[in-house]
N, C-alpha and C positions, 0 to 999 in steps of 0.2 A: 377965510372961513370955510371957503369949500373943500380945501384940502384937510380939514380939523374934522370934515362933517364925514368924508368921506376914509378916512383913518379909523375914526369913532366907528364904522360901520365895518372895518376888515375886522377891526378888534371885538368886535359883537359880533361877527360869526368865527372865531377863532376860540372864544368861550367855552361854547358848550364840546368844541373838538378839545379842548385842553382839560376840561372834566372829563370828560369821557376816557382820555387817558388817564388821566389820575385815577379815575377810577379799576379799569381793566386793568392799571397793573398792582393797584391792591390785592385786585381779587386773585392774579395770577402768583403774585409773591406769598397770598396768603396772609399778609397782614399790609394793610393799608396804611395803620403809622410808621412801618418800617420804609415801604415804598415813599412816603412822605418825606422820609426823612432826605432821600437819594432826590427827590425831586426838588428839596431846597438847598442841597448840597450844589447840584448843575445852576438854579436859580444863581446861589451867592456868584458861582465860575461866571456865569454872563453876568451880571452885574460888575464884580472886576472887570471883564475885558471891558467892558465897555465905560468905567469908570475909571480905569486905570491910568489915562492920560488927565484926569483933574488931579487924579490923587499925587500922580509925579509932581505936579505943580502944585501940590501946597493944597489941596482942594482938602486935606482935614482938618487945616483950621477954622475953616465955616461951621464945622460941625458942631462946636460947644455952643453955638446959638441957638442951637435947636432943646427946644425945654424939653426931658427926662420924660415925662408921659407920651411924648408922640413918637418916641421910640417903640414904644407899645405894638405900633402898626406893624411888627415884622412878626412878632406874636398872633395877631389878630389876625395876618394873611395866613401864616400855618395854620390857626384853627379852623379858619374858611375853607381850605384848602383840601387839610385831613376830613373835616365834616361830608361835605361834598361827595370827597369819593367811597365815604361811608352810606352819604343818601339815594346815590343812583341809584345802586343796584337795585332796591328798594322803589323806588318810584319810577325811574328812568329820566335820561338825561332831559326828555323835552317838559317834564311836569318840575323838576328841578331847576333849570333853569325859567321858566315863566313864573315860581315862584319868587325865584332872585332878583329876579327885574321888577317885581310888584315888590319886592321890598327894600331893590335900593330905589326906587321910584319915592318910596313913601320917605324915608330916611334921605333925601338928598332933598326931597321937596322941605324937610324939617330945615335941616343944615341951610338952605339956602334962604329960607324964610328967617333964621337968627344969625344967617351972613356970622358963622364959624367958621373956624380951620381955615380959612383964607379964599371965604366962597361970597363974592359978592352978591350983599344983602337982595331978595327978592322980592316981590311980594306977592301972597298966593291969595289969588281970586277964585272966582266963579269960574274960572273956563279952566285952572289948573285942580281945582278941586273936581268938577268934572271929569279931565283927563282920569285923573285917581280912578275915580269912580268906575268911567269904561275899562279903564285898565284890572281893575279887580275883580269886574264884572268876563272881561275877557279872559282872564285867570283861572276864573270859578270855571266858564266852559270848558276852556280846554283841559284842567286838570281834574277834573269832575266827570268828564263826557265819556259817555259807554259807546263801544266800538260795535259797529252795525250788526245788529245779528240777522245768521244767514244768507243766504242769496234769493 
């Protein structure tokens, strides 16, 4: 568990540095869905290498068990993806990402509450309906908040 908790955490500050790329090199290439494209181009390269030793072994015939809609999810990363490095520039990466997190917060709190896609069923009380709450509430300040004027 501590190593799950402590992973979850390299991978949550590795986020908003991975948008921020994405971002900066839209804006440097000049088009963000072209950059996009070169950045799911390397994604699929690491994917292979690092899938490549199931694949020798036969690792694609698991794949027809998998139902046609949740293929979707490779679609749905691109669009996350491309959006993102469209929203930065625009808000910047810190109002952009406390956005995302207050809204897979709310969307995983659903998912987990009707125990879908393979998320052991939850149940959302008083103390996670709360968390919601500060967390929305914590949202609002910082992407709301006016930076000090003067000295």
């Amino acid at each position: 568990m501590a190593f799950a908790v402590a992973v979850s955490l390299v991978l949550g500050f590795m986020i908003p540095v991975h948008v921020s790329m994405n971002s900066r090199a839209g804006i440097l290439a000049g088009s963000p869905p072209a950059a996009n494209v070169v950045f799911w181009i390397l994604g699929l390269c690491t994917a292979l290498a690092f899938g490549a030793r199931d694949l020798a072994r036969g690792g694609l015939s698991g794949l027809r068990a998998v139902p046609l809609p949740l293929w979707s999810a490779g679609a749905l990363g691109a669009l996350i993806s491309l959006s993102i490095s469209m929203i930065i520039p625009k808000i910047g990466v810190g109002n952009a990402t406390f956005l995302m997190l207050l809204g897979q917060m709310i969307a995983s709190t659903a998912l987990s509450a009707a125990g879908v896609l393979g998320s052991p069923r939850e149940a959302v009380g008083p103390q996670k309906i709360i968390g919601l709450a500060v967390m929305a509430a914590g949202a609002a300040l910082y992407v709301f908040a006016r930076p000090p004027v003067g000295p």
